[in-house]
BAFI-3210 file (N, C-alpha, C; in Angstrom, 3 decimals, decimal comma, padded with zeros to 6 digits):
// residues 262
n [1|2|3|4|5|6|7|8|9|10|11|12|13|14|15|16|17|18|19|20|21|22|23|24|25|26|27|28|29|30|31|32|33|34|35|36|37|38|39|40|41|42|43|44|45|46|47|48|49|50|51|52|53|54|55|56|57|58|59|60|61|62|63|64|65|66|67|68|69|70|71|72|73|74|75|76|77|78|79|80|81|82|83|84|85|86|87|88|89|90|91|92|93|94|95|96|97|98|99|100|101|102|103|104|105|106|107|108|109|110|111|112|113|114|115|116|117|118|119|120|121|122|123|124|125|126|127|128|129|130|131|132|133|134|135|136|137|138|139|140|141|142|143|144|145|146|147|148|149|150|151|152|153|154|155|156|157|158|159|160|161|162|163|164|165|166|167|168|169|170|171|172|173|174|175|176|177|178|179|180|181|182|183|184|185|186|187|188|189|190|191|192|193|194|195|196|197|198|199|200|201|202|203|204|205|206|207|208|209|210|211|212|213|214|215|216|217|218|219|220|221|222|223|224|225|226|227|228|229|230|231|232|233|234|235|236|237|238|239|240|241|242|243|244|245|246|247|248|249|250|251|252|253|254|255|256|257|258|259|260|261|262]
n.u [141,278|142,867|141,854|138,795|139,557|140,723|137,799|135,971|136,845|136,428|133,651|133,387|134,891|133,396|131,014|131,958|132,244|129,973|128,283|129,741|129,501|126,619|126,259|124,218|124,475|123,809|122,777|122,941|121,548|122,418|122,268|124,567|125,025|125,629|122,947|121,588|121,033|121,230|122,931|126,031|128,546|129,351|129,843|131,074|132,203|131,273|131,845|134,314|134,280|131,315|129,450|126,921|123,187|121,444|123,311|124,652|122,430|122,356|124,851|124,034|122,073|123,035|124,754|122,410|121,072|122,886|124,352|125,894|126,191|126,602|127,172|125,865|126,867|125,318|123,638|120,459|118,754|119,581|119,511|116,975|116,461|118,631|117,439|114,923|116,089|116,925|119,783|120,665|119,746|118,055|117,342|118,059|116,930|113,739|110,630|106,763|105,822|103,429|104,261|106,659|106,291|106,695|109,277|110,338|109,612|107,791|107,709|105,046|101,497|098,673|098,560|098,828|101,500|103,511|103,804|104,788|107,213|108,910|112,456|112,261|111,108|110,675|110,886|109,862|110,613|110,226|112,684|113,909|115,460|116,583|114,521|112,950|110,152|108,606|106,058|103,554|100,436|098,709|097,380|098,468|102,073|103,157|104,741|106,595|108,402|110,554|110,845|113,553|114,871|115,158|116,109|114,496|113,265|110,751|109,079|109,102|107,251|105,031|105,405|104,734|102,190|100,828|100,340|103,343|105,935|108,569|112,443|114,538|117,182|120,915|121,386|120,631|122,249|123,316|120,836|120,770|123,063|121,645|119,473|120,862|122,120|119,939|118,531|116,651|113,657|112,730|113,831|112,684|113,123|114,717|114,332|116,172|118,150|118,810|118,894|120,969|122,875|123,096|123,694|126,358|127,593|128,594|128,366|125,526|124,150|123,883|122,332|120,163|116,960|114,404|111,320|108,155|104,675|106,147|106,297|105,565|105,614|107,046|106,631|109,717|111,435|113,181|113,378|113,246|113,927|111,854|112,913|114,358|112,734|110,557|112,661|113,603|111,451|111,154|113,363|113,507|111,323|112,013|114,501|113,406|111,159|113,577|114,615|112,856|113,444|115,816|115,379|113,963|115,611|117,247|120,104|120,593|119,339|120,684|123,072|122,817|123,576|125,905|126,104|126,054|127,935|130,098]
n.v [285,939|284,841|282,127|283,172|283,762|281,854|280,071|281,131|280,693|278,582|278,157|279,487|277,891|274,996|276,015|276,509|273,739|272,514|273,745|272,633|270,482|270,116|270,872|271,045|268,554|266,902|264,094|263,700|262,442|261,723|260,572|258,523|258,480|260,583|263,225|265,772|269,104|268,330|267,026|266,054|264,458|260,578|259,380|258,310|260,367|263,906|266,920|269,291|271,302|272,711|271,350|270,441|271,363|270,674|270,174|272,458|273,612|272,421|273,781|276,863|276,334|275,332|277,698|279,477|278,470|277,768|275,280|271,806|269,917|266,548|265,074|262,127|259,696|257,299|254,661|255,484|253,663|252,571|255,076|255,815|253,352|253,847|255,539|255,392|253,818|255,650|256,010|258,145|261,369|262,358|263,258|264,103|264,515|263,990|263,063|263,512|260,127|258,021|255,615|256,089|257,413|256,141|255,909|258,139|261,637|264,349|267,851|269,112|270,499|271,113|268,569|267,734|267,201|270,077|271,627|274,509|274,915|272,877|271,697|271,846|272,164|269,461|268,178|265,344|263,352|261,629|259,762|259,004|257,041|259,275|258,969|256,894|254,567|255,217|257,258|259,680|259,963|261,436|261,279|258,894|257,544|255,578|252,633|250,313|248,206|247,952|250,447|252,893|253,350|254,826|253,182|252,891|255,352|257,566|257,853|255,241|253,496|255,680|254,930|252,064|251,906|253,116|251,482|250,746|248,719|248,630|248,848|248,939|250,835|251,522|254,044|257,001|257,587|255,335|254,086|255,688|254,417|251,825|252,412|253,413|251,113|249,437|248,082|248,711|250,552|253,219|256,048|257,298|259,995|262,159|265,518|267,894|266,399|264,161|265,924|267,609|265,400|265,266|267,334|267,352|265,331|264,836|262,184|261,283|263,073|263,292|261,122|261,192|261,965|264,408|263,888|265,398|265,964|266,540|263,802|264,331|266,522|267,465|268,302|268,441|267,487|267,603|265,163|264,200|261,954|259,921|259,569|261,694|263,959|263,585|263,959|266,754|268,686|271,237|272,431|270,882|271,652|274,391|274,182|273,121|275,876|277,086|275,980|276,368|279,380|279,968|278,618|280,437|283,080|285,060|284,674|282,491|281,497|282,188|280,953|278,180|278,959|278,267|275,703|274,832|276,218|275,070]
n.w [117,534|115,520|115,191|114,449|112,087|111,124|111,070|109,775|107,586|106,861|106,667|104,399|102,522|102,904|101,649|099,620|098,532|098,477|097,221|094,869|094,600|094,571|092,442|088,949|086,945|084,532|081,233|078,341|075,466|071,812|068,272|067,237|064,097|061,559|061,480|059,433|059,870|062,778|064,519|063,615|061,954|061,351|063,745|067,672|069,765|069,660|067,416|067,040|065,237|063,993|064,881|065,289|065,093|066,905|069,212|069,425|070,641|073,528|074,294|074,494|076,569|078,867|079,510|079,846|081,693|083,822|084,121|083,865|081,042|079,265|076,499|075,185|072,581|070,941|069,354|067,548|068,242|071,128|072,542|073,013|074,644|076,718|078,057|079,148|081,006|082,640|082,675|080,906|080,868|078,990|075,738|072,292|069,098|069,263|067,258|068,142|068,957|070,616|071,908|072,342|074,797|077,131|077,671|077,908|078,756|076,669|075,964|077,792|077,692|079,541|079,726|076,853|074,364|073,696|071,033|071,071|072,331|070,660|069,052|067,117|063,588|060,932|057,770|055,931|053,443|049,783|048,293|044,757|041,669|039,369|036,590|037,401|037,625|040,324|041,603|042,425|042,418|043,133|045,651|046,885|047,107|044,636|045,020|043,299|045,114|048,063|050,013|051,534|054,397|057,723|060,772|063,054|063,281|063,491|060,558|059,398|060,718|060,008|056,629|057,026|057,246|055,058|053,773|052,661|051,630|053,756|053,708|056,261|057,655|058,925|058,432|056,201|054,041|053,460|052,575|050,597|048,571|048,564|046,859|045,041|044,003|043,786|045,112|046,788|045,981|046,710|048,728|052,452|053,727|056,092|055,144|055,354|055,873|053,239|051,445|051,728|051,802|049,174|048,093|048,557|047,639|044,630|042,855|043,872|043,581|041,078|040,179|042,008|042,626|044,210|045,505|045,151|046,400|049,366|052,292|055,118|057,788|060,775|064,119|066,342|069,404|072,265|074,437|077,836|080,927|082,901|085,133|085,569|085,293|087,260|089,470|088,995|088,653|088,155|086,838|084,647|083,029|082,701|080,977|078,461|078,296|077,929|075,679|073,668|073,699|072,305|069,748|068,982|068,643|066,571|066,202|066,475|064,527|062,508|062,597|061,771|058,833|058,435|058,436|055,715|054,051|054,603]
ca.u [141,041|143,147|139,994|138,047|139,236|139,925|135,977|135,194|137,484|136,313|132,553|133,568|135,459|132,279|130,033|131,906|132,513|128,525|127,774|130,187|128,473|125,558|126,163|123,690|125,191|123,332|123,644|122,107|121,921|121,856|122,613|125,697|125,147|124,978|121,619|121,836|121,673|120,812|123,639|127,160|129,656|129,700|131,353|130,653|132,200|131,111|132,717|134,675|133,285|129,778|129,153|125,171|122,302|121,131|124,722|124,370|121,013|123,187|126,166|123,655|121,416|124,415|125,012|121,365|120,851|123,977|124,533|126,757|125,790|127,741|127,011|126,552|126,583|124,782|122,693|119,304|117,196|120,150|118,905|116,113|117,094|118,912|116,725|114,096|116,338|117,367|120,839|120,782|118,566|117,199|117,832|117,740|115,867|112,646|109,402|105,988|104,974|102,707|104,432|107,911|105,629|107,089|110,942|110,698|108,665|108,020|107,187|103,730|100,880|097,166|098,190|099,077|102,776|103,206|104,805|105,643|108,353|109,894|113,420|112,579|110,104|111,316|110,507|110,212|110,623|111,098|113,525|113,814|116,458|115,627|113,618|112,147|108,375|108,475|105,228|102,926|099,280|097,758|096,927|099,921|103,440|103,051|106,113|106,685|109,587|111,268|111,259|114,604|114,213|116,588|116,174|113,545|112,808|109,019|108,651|108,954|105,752|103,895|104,652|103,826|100,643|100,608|100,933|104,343|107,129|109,653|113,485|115,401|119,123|121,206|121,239|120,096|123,432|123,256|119,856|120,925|123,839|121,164|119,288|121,289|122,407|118,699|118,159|115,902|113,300|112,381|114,184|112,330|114,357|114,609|114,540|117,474|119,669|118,526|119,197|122,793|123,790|122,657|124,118|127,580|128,037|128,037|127,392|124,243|123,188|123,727|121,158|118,848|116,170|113,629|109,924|106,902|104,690|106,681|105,628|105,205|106,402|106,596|107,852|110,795|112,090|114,617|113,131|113,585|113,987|110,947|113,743|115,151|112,072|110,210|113,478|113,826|110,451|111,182|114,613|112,827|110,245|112,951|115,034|112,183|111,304|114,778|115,254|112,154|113,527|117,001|114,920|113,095|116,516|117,634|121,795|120,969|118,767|121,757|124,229|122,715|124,037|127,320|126,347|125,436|128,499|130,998]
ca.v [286,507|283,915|281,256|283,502|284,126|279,918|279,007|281,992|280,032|277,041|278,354|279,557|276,123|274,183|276,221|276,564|272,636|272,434|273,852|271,662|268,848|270,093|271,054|270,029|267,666|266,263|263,506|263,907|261,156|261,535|259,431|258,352|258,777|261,947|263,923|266,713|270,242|267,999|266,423|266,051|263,032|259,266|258,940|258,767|261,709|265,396|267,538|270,490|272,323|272,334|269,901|270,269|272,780|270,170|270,598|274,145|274,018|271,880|274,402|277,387|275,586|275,083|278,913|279,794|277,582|277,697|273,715|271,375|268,904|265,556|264,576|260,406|259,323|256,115|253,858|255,158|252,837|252,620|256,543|255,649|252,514|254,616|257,396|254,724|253,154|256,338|255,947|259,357|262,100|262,999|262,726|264,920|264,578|262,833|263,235|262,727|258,959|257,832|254,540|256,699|258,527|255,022|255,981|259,685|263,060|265,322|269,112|269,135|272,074|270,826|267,003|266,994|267,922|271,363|271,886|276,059|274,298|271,725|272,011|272,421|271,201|268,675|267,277|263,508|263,730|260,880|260,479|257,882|257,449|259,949|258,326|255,904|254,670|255,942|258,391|260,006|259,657|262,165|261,003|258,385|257,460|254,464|252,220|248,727|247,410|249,102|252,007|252,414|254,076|254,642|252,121|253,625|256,240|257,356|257,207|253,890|253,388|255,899|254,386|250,616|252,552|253,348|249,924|250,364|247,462|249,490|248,288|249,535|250,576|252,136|255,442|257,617|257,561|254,299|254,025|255,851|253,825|251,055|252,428|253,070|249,191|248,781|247,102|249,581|251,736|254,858|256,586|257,973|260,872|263,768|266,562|268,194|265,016|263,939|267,119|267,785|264,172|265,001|268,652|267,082|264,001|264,841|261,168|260,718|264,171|262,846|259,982|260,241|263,071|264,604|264,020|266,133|266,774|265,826|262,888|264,620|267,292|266,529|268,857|267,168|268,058|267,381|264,369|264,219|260,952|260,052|259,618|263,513|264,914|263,626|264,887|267,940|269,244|272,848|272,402|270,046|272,870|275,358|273,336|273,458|276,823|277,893|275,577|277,771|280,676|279,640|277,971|281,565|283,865|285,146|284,734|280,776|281,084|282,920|279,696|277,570|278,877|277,792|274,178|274,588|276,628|274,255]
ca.w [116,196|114,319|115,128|114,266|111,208|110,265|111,214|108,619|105,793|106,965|106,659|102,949|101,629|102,999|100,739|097,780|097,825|098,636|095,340|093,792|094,919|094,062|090,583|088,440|085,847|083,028|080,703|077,264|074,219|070,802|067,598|066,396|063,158|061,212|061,231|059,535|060,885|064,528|064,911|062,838|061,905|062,005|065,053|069,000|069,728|069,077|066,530|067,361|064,496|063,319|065,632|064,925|065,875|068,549|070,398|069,701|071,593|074,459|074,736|074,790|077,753|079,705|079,785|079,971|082,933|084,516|084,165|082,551|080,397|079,055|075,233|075,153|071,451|070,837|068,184|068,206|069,866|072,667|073,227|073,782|076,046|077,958|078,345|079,561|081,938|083,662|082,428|080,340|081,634|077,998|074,352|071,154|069,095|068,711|066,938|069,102|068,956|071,418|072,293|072,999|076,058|077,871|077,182|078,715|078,436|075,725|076,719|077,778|078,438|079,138|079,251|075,328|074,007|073,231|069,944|071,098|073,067|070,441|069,223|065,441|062,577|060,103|057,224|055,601|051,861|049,455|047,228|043,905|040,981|038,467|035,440|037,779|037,286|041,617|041,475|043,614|041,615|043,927|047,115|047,267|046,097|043,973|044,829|043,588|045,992|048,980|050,864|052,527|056,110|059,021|061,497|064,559|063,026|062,977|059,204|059,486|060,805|058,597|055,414|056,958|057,637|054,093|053,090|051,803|052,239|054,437|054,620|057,720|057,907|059,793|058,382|055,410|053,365|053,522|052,144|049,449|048,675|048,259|045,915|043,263|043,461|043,020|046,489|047,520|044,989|046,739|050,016|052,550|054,602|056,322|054,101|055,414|055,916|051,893|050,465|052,167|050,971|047,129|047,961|049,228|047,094|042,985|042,234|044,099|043,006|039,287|040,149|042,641|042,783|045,450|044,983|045,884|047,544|051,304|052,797|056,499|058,408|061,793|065,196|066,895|070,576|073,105|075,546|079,294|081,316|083,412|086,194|085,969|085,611|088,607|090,860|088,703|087,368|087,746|086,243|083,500|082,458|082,561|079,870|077,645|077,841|077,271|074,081|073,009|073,587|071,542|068,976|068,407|068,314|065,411|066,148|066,204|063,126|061,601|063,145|060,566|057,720|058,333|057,941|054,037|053,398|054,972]
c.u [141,436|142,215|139,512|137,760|139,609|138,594|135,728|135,684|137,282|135,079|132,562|133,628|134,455|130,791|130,186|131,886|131,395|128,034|128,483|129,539|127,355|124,910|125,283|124,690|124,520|123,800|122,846|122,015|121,774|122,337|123,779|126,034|124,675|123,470|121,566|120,968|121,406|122,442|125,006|127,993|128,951|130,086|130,182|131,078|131,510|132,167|132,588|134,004|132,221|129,850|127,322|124,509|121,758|122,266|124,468|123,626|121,956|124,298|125,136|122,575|122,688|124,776|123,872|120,897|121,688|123,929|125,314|125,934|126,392|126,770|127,073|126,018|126,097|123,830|120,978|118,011|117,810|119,944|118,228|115,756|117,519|118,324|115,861|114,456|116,899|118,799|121,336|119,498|117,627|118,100|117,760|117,717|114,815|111,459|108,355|105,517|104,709|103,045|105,986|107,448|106,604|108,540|111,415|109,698|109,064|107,741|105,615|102,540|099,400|097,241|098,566|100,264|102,219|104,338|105,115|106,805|109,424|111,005|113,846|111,308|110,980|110,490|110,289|109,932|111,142|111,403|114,006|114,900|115,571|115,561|113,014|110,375|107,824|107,400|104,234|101,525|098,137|097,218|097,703|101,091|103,377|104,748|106,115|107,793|109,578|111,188|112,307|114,274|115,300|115,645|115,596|113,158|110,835|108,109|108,578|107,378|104,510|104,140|104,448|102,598|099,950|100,423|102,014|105,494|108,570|111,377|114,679|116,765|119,823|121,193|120,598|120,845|123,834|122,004|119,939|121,915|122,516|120,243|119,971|121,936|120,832|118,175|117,127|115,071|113,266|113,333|113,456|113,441|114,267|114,917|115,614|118,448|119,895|119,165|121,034|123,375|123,786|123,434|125,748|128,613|127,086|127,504|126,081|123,627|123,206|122,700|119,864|117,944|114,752|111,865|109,229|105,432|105,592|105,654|104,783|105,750|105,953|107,655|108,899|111,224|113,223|113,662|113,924|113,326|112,569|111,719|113,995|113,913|111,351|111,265|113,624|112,766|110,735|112,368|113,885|112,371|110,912|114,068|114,284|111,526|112,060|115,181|113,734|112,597|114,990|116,753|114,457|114,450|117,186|119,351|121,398|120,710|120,007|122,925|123,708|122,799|125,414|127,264|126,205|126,483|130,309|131,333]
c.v [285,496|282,803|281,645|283,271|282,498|279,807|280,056|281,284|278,909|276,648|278,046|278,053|275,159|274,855|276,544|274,996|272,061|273,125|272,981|270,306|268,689|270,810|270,077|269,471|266,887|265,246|263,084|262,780|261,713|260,643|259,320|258,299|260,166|262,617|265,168|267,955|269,451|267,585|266,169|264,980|261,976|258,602|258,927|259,279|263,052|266,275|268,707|271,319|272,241|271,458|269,773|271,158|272,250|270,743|271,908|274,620|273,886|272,951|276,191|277,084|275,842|276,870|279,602|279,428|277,328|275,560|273,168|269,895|267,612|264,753|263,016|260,365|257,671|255,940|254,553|254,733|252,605|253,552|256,399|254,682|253,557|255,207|256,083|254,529|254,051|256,572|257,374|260,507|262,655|262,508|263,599|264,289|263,524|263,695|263,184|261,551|258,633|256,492|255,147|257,248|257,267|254,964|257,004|260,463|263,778|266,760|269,128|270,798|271,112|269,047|266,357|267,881|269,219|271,221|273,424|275,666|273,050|272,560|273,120|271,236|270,656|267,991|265,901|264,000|262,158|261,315|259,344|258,216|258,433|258,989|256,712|255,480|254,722|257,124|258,877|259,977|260,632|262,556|259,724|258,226|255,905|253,696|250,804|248,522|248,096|249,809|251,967|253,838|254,409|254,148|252,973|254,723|256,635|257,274|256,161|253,043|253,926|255,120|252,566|250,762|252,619|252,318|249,429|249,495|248,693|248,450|249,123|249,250|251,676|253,812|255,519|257,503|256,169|253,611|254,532|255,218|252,380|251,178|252,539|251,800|248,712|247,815|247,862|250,613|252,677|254,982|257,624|258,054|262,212|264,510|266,778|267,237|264,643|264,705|267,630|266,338|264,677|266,496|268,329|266,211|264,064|263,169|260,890|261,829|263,973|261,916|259,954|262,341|263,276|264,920|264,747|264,942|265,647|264,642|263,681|265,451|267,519|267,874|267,332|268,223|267,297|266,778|264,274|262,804|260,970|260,281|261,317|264,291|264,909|264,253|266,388|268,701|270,670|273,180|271,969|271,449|273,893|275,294|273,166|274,408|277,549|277,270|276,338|279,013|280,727|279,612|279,664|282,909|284,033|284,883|283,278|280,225|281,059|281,631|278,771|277,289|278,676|276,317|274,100|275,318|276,251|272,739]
c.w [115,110|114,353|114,726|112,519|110,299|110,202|110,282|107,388|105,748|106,695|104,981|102,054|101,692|102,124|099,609|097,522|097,902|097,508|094,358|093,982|095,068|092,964|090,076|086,990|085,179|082,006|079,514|076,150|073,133|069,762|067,454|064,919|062,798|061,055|061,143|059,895|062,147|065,076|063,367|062,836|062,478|062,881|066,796|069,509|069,183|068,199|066,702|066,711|063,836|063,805|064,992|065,565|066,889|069,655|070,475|070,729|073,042|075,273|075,037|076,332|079,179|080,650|080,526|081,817|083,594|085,212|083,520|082,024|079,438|078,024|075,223|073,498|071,351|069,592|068,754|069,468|071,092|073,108|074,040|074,868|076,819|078,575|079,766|080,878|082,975|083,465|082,120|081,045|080,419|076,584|073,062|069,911|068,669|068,626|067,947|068,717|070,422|072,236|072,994|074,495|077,576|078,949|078,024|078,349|077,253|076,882|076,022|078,001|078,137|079,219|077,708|074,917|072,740|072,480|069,899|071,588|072,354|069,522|067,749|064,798|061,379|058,983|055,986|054,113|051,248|048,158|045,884|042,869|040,148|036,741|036,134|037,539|039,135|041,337|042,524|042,766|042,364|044,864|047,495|046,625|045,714|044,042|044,644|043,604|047,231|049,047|051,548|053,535|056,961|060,204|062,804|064,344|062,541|061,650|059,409|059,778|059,922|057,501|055,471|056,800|056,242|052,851|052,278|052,529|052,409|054,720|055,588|057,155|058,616|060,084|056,971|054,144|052,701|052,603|050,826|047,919|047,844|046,681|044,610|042,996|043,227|044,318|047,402|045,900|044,872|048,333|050,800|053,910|055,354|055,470|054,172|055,128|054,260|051,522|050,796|051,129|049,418|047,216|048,054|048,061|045,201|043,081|042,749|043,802|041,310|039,046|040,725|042,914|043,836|044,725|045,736|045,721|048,652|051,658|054,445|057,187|060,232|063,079|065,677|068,153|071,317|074,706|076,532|079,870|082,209|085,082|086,860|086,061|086,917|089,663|090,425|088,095|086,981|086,652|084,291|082,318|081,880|080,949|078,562|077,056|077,225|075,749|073,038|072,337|072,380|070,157|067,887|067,765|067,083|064,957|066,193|064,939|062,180|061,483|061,741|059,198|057,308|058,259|056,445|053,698|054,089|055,220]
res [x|x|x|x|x|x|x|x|x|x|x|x|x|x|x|x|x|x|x|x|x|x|x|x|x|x|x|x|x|x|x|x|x|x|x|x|x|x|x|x|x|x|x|x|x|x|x|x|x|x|x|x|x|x|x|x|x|x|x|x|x|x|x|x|x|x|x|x|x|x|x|x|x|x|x|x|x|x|x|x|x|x|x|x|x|x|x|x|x|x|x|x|x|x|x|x|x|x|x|x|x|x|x|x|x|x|x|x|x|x|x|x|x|x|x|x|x|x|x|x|x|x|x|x|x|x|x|x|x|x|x|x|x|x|x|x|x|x|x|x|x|x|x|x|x|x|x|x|x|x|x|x|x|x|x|x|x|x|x|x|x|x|x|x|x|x|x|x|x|x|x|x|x|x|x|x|x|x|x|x|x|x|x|x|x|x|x|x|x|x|x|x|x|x|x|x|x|x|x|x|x|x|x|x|x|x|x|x|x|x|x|x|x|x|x|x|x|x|x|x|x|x|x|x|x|x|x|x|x|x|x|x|x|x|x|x|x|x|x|x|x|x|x|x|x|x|x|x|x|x|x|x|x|x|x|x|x|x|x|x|x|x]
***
């Protein structure tokens, strides 16, 4: 009986430590600089509070999907390095460009990314001192100098497209920073990220003002490695649907109003 009843605890301990060792474990990227509601603080760490509505997405997933998942903070274009190289299994967030398809997966249906499945819509706004001769004439924004940009970001490309002289930097804050030394004419930005800075920071809301119409409003999702998804498609898909279903709830909608009143 006492055999009997070791090879039964011996059955147990070999299948609880067989799920531990085959926990899935995840390893996500996003920027290191602030992006606001996506992501929170300067730093490569996560922030305890209001960390960002991406993490949010992250820490609800986790639950949803009974998984854990491990936050890497990095530069940008090292995201998307990583992502590429298999390093990270995904990334939050990115726009669709057609040259990123290289880097990792968007969420697809039919062969062409399905925007019912991305994380959130965003959008590009610029922004000039106020009493600048910066205008929009109708069908473009008339700028003679600079555009300041954040550095990989897919604006960047539209307004080369547009034939405007784009200068790259690291962030948005930064960009703004430039202009009012005059090293830059117009800023183009994420809406949100823009409007928090000028909402946050009296002096740049004493100077610099938000033009119409928007430059672009653009979905953005939560990329998958080409690595994780081939071993995990069902998992993949699953991850996708569920940041849907998050995306659509009204207690996350509601989460977002604690970034504008803190």
């Amino acid at each position: 009986m006492k055999s009997l009843c070791l090879s039964f605890i011996a059955v147990i301990l070999c299948i609880s430590f067989g799920r531990i060792a085959n926990a899935i474990d995840l390893k996500i990227a996003c920027e290191n600089k602030q992006d606001f509601p996506t992501v929170m603080g300067n730093s490569n760490k996560i922030l305890k509070k209001n960390p960002g509505m991406g993490v949010e997405v992250i820490y609800r997933l986790e639950k949803k999907l009974n998984i854990t998942i491990q936050i890497k903070r990095f530069p940008w274009k090292r995201c998307l390095a990583e992502m590429q190289k298999g390093n990270v299994d995904g990334l939050f967030t990115a726009s669709y460009k057609e040259k990123r398809k290289k880097c990792g997966r968007y969420p697809e249906i039919n062969g062409q990314v399905d925007p019912s499945r991305r994380f959130t819509s965003s959008s590009y706004a610029l922004y000039r001192l106020k009493g600048s001769d910066v205008k929009y004439d109708g069908k473009n924004f008339i700028v003679k100098g600079k555009v300041g940009a954040p550095r990989g970001y897919s604006i960047v490309d539209d307004l080369k497209k547009k034939g405007l002289i784009v200068d790259e930097s690291p962030n948005t804050l930064n960009d703004f920073r430039k202009l009012i030394r005059g090293r830059v004419q117009a800023v183009a930005a994420l809406e949100m990220t823009g409007d928090y800075y000028l909402m946050v920071n009296q002096d740049l809301n004493e100077k610099i003002e938000k033009m119409q119409p928007l430059i672009v409003e653009k979905p953005y999702y939560f990329m998958l490695s080409h690595q994780f998804y081939n071993k995990k498609k069902v998992l993949a898909e699953q991850i996708w649907d569920t940041i849907a279903d998050i995306r659509r709830d009204p207690g996350f909608q509601k989460l977002l109003k604690n970034y504008f009143h803190n």
